[in-house]
N, C-alpha and C positions, 0 to 999 in steps of 0.2 A: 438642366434636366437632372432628375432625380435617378437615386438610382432604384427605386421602386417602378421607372419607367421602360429600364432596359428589359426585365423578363418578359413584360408583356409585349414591347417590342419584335422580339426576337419570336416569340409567340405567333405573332400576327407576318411574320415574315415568309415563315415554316409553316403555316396554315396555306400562307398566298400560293408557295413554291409547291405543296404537295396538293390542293386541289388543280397547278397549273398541270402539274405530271401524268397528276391521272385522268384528268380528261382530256389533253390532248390530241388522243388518236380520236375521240368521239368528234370532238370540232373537228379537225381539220376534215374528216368523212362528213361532214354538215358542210363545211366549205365545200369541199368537191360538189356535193349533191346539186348547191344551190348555182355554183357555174357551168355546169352543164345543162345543156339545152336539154326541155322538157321533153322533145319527141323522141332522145333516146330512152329516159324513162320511163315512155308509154308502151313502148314495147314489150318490154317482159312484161304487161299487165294484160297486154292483150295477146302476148302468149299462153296467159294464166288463165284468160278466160274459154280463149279454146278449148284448152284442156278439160276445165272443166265443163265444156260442154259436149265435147267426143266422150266422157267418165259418165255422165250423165245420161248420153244418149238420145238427149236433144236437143234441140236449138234454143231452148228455155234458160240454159245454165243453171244458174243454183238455185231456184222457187223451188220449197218445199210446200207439203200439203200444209202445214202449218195455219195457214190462211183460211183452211176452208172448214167450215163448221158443219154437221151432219145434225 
C-alpha cells in the first residue's frame, strides 16, 4: 500500500463513523416503529381524525369546498 492510500483511507473511515453518529437516533426510531404492532400505531390516527372532526363540526372531517365548482 502506498502512502497516497492512507489519507483517503482514513477519509472514508471518518465519513463511515460520522454518518453512523448522526443518524443513529433516526434508525433505531425506524427500528422501533417497524417492531411494533401496527394497531398501536393506528391509534393516535384515529385520535386525530376525531378531532378533527369534533373542530370541524361534522362527521365529514377534512372535505373542504375545494371540490365544488359554482
Amino acid at each position: 500500500m502506498s502512502r497516497n492510500h492512507i489519507p483517503a483511507l482514513v477519509a472514508i473511515g471518518v465519513g463511515i463513523f460520522t454518518g453512523y453518529y448522526t443518524f443513529q437516533p433516526s434508525l433505531k426510531e425506524l427500528q422501533v416503529d417497524k417492531t411494533t404492532p401496527q394497531r398501536e400505531q393506528q391509534q393516535p390516527q384515529d385520535a386525530q381524525s376525531t378531532m378533527t372532526s369534533v373542530k370541524g363540526g361534522s362527521e365529514t372531517g377534512v372535505k373542504s369546498d375545494a371540490g365544488s365548482q359554482k
